[in-house]
C-alpha atoms as an extended CHARMM CRD file, in Angstrom:
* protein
*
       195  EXT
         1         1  UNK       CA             77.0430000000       77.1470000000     -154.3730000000  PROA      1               0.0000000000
         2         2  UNK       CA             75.2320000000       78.4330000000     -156.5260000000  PROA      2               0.0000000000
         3         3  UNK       CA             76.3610000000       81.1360000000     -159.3390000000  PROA      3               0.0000000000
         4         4  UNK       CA             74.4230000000       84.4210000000     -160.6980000000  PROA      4               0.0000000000
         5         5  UNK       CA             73.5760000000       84.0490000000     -164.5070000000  PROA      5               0.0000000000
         6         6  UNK       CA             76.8110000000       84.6650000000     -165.7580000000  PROA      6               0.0000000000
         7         7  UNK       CA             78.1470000000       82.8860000000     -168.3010000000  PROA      7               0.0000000000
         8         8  UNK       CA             81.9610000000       82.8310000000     -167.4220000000  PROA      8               0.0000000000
         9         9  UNK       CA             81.3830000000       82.6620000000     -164.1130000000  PROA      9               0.0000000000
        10        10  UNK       CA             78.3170000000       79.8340000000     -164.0410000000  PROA      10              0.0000000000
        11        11  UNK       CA             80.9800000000       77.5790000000     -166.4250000000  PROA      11              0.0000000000
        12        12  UNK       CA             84.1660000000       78.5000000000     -163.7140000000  PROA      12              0.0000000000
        13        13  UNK       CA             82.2160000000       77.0360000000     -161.0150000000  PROA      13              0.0000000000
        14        14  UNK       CA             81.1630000000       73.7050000000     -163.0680000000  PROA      14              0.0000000000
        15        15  UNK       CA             84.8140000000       73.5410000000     -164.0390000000  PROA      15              0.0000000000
        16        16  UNK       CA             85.4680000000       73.6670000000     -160.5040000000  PROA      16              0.0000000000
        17        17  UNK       CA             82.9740000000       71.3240000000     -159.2270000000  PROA      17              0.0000000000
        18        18  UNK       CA             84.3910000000       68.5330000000     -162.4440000000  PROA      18              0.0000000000
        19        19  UNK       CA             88.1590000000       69.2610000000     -161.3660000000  PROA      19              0.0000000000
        20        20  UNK       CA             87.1980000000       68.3500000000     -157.4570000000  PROA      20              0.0000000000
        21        21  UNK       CA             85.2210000000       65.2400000000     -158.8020000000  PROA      21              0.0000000000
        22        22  UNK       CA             88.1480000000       64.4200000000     -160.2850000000  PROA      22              0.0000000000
        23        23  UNK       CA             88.0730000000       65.6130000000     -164.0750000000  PROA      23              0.0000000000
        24        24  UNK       CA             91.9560000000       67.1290000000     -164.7480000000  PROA      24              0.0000000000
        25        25  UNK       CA             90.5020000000       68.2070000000     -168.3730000000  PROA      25              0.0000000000
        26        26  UNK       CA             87.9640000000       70.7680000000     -166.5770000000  PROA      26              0.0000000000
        27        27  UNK       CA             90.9930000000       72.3640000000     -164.7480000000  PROA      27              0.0000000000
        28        28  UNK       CA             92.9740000000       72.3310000000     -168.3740000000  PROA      28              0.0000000000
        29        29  UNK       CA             90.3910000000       74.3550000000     -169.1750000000  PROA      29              0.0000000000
        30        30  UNK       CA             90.2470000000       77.1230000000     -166.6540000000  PROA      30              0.0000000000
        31        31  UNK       CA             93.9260000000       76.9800000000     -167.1140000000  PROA      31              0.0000000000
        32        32  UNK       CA             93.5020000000       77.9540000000     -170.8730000000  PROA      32              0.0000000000
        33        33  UNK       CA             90.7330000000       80.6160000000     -169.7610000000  PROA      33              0.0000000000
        34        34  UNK       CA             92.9180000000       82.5620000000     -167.2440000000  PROA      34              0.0000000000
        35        35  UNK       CA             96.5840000000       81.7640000000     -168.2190000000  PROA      35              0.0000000000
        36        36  UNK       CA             96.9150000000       84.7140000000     -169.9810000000  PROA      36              0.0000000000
        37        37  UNK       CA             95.4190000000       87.0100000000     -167.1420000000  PROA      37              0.0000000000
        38        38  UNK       CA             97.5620000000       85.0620000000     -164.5600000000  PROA      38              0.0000000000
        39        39  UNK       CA            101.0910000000       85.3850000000     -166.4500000000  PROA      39              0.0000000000
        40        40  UNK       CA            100.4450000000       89.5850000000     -166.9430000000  PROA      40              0.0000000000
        41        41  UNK       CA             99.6940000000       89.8120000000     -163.4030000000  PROA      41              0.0000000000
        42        42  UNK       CA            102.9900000000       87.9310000000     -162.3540000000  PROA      42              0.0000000000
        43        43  UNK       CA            104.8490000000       89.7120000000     -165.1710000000  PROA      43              0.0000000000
        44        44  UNK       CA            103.9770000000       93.0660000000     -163.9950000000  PROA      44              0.0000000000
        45        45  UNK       CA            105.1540000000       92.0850000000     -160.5480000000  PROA      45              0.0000000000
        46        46  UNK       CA            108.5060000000       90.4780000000     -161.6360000000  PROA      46              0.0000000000
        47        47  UNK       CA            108.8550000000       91.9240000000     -164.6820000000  PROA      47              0.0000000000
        48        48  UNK       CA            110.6590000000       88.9610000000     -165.7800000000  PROA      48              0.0000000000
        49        49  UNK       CA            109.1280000000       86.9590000000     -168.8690000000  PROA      49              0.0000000000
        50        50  UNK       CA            110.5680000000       83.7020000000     -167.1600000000  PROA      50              0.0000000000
        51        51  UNK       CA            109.8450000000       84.3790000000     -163.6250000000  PROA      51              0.0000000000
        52        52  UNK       CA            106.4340000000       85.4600000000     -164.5390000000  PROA      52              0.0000000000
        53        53  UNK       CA            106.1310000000       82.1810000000     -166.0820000000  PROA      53              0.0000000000
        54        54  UNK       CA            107.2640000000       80.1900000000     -163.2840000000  PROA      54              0.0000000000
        55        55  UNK       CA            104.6660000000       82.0820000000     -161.1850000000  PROA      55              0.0000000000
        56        56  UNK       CA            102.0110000000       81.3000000000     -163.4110000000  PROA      56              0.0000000000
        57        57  UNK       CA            102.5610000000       77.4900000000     -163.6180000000  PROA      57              0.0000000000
        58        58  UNK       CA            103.2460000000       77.3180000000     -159.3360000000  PROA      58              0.0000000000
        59        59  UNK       CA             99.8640000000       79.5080000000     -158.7290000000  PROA      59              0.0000000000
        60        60  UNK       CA             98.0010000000       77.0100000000     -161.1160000000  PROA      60              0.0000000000
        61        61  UNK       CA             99.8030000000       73.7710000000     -159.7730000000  PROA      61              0.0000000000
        62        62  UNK       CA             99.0500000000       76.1940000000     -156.0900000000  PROA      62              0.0000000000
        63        63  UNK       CA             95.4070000000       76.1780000000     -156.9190000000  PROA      63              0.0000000000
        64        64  UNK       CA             95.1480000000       73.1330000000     -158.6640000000  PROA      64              0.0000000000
        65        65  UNK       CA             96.1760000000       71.1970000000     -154.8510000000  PROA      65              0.0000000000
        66        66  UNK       CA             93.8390000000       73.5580000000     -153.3070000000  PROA      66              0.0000000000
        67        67  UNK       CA             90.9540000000       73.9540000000     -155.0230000000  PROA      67              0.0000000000
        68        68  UNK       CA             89.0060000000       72.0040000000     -152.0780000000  PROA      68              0.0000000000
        69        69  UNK       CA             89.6750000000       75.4980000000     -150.2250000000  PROA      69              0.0000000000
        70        70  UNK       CA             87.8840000000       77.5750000000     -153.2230000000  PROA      70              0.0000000000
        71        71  UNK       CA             84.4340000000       78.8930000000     -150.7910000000  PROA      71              0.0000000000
        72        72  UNK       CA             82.8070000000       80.3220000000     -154.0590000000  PROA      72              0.0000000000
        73        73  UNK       CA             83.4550000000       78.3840000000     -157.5000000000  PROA      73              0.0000000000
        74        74  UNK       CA             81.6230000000       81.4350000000     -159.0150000000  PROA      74              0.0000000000
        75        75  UNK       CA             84.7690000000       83.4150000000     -158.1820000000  PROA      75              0.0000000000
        76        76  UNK       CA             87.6190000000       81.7710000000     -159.3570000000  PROA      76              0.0000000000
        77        77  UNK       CA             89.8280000000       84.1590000000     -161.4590000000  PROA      77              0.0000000000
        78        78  UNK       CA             89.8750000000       87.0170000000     -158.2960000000  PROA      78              0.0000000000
        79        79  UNK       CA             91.0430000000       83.5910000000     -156.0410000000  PROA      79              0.0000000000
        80        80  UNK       CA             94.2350000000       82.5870000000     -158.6660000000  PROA      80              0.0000000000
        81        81  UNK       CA             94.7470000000       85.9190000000     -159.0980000000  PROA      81              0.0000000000
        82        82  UNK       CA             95.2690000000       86.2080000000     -155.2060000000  PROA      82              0.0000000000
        83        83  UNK       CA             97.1430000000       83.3800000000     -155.3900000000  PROA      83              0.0000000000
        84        84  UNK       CA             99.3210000000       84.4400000000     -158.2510000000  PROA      84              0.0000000000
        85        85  UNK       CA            100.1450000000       87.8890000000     -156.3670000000  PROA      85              0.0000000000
        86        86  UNK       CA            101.0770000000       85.6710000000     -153.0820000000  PROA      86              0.0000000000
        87        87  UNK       CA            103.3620000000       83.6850000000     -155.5150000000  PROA      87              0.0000000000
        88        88  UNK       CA            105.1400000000       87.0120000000     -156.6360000000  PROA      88              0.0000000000
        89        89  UNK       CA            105.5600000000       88.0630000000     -153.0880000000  PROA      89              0.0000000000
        90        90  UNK       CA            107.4790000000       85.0140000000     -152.1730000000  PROA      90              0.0000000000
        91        91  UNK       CA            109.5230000000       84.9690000000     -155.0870000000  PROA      91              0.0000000000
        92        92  UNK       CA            110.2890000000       88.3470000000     -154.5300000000  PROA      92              0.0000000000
        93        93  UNK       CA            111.3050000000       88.1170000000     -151.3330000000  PROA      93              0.0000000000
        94        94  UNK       CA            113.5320000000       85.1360000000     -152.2690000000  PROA      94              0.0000000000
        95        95  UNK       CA            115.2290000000       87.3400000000     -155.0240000000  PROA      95              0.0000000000
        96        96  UNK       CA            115.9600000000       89.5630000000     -152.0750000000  PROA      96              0.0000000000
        97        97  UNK       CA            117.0270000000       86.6590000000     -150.0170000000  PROA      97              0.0000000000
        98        98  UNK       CA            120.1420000000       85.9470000000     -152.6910000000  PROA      98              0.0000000000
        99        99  UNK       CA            121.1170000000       89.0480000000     -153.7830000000  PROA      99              0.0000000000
       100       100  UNK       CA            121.9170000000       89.9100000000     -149.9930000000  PROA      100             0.0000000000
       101       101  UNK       CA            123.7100000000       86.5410000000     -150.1980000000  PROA      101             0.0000000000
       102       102  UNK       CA            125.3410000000       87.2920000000     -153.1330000000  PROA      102             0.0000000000
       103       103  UNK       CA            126.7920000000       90.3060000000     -151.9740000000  PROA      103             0.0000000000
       104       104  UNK       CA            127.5000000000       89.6600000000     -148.6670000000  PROA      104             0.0000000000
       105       105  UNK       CA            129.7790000000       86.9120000000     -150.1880000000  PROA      105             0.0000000000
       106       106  UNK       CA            130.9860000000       89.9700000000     -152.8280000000  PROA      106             0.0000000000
       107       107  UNK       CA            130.0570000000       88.2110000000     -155.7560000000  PROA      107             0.0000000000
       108       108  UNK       CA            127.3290000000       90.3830000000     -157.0960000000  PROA      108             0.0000000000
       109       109  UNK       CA            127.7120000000       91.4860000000     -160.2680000000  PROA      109             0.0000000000
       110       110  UNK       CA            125.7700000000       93.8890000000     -162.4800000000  PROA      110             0.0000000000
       111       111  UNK       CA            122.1410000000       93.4030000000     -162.1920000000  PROA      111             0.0000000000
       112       112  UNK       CA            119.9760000000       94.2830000000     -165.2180000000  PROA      112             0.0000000000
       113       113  UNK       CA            116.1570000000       94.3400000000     -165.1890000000  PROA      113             0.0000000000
       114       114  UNK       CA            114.5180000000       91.5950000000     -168.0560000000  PROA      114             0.0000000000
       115       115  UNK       CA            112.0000000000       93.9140000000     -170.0020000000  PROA      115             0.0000000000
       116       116  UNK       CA            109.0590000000       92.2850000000     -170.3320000000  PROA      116             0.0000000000
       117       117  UNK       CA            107.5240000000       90.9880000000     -173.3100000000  PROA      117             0.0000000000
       118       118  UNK       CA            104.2500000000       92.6200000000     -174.4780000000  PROA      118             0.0000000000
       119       119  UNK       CA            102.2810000000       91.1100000000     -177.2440000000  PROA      119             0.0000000000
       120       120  UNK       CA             99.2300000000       92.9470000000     -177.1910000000  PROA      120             0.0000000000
       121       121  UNK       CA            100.0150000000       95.8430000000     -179.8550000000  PROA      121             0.0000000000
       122       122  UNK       CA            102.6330000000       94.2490000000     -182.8660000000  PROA      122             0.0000000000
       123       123  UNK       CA            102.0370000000       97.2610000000     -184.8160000000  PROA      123             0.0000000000
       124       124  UNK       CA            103.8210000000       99.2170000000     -181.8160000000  PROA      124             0.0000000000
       125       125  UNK       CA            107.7060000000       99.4990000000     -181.7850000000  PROA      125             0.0000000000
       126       126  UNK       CA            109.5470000000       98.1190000000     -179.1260000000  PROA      126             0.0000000000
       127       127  UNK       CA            110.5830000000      101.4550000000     -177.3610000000  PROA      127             0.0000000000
       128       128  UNK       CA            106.5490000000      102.1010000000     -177.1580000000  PROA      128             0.0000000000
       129       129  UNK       CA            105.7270000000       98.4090000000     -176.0500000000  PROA      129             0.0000000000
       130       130  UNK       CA            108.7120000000       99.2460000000     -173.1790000000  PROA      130             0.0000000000
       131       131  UNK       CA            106.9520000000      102.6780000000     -172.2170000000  PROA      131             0.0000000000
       132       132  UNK       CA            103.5000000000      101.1780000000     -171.6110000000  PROA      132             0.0000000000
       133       133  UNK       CA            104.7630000000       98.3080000000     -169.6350000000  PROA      133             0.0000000000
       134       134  UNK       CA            106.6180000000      101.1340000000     -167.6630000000  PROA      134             0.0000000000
       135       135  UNK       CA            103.6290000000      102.9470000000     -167.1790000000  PROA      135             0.0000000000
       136       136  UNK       CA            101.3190000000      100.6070000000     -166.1100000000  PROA      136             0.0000000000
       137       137  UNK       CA            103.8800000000       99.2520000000     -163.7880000000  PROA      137             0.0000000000
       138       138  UNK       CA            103.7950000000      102.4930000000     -161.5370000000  PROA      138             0.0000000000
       139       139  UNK       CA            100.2000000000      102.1800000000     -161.2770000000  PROA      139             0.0000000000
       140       140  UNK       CA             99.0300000000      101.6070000000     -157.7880000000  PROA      140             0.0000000000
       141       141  UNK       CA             99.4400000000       97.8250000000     -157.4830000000  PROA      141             0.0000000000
       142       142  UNK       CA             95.4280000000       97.6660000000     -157.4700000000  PROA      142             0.0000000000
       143       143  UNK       CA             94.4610000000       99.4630000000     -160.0720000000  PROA      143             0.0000000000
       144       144  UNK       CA             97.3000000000       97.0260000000     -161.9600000000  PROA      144             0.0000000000
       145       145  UNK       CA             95.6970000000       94.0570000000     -160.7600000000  PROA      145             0.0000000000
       146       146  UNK       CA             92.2850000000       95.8410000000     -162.5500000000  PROA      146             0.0000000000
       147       147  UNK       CA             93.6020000000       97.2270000000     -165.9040000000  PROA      147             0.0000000000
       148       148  UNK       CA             94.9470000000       93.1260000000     -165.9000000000  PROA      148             0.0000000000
       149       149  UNK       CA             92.2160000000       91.2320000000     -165.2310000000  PROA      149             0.0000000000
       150       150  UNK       CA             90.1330000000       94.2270000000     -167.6930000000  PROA      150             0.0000000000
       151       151  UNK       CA             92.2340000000       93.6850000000     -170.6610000000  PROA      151             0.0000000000
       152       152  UNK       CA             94.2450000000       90.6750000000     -170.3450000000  PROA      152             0.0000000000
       153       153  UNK       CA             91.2650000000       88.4480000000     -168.5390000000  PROA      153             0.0000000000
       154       154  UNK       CA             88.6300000000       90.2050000000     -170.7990000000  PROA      154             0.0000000000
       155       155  UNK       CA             86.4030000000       90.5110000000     -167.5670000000  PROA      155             0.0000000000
       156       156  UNK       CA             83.7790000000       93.2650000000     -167.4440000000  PROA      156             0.0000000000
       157       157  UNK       CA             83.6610000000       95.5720000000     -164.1920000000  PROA      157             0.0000000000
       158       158  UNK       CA             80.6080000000       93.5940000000     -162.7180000000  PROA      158             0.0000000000
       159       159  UNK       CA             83.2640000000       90.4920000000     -163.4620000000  PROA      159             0.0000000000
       160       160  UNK       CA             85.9710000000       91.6400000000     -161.8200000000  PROA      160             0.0000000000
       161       161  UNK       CA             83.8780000000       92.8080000000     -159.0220000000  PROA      161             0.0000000000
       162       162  UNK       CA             82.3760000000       89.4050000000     -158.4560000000  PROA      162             0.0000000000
       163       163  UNK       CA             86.0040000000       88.1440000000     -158.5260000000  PROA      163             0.0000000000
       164       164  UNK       CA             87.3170000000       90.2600000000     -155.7380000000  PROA      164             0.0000000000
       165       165  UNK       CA             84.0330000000       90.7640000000     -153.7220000000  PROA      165             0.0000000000
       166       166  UNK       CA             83.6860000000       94.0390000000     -154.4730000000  PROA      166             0.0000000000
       167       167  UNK       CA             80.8300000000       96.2560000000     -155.2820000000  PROA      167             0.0000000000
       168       168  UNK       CA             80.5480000000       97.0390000000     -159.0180000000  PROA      168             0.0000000000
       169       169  UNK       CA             79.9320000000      100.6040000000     -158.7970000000  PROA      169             0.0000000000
       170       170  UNK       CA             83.6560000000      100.5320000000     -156.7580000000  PROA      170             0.0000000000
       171       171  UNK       CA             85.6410000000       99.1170000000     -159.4190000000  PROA      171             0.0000000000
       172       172  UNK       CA             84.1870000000      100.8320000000     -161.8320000000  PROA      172             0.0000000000
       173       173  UNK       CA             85.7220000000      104.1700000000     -160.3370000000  PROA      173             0.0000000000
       174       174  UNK       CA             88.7360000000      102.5880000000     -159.3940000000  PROA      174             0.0000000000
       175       175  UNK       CA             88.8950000000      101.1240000000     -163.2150000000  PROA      175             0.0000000000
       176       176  UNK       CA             88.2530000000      105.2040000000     -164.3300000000  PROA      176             0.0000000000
       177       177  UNK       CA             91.0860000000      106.7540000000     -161.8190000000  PROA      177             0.0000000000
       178       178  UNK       CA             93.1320000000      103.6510000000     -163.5520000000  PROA      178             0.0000000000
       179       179  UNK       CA             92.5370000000      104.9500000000     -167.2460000000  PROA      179             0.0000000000
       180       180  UNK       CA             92.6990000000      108.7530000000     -165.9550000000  PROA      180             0.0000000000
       181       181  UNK       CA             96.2150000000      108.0220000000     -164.8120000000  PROA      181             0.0000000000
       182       182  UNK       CA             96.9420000000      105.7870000000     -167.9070000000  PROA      182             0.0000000000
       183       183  UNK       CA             95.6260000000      108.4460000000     -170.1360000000  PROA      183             0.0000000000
       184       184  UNK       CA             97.7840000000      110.7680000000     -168.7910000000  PROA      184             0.0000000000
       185       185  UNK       CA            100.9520000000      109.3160000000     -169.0410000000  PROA      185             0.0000000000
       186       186  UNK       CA            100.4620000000      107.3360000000     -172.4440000000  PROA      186             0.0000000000
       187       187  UNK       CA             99.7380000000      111.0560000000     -173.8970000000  PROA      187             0.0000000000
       188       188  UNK       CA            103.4330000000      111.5060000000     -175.8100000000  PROA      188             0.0000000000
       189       189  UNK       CA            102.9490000000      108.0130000000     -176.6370000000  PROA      189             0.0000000000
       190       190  UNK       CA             99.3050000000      108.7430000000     -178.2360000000  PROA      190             0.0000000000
       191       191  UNK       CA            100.9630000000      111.8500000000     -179.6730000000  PROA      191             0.0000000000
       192       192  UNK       CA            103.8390000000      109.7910000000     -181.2550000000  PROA      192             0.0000000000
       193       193  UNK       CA            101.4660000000      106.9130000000     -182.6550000000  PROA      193             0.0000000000
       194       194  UNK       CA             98.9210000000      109.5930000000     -184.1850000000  PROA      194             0.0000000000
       195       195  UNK       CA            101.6280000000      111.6350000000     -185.8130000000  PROA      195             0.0000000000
């Protein structure tokens, strides 16, 4: 298959095409290149620093044993990302799964949401780091998947439009009704920061 001209995605598909000749190091490295993108997509799912982690290490070790089924090398971050959000469905549903144990047995005790951690801005406190993750959490789960592969991938629109087989002009106005809504709600925290 061949890739357009694009850097990341041209070096993604010979990454690919080492890893299936049987080069682990060339998967290490797309590993490196999306872990970060792959553990903020599970962690706004679970919104649990360690379950996001386990997600992120079972959609890599998931893609790693099926990379023969990757069609288009060119577009691997949208595939582990599709992966990674199949990952949080199951592991959701399996939370579900033992609570309604739990309680059906009457042991279930208080249940308190992990915050997750967010990195991305040390210079806010952690009331403000809270209130983003919040916010970007009630985004419509695709224009979370965007604003995470945007900022925590570091993929351009036409990127992340190659990734998911969209058209670019497409996520480009999903990306803008993503920072409309995002602009809205950060405002008090803008407000606050500025002040």
């Amino acid at each position: 298959m061949v890739c357009e001209p694009r850097q990341s995605t041209a070096e993604d598909a010979h990454l690919v095409a080492a890893t299936r000749a049987g080069d682990p190091a060339a998967f290490g490295k797309l590993v490196e290149r999306y872990w970060n993108m792959v553990f903020a997509l599970a962690l706004s799912r679970t919104r649990d620093p360690q379950e996001a982690e386990d997600v992120a290490q079972e959609s890599f070790l998931k893609a790693y044993s099926q990379l023969h089924g990757l069609r288009d090398p060119c577009r691997f971050a949208g595939w582990v990302s599709r992966i990674t959000v199949q990952q949080c469905v199951n592991v959701v549903r399996k939370n579900i799964r033992c609570r309604t144990a739990l309680r059906s047995q009457g042991r279930a005790g208080s249940e308190s949401e992990a915050a997750p951690v967010c990195s991305a801005n040390p210079g806010l406190t952690e009331g403000q780091r809270h209130f983003v993750r919040q916010t970007v959490g009630q985004l419509p789960q695709k224009f979370q998947k965007l604003i995470i592969m945007r900022f925590m991938g570091g993929l351009s629109a036409v990127q992340i439009a190659e990734q998911l087989g969209q058209r670019p002009g497409t996520v480009r106005v999903w990306l803008h009704r993503a920072y409309k809504i995002l602009r809205k709600d950060l405002a008090p925290l803008l407000e606050e920061v500025e002040s």
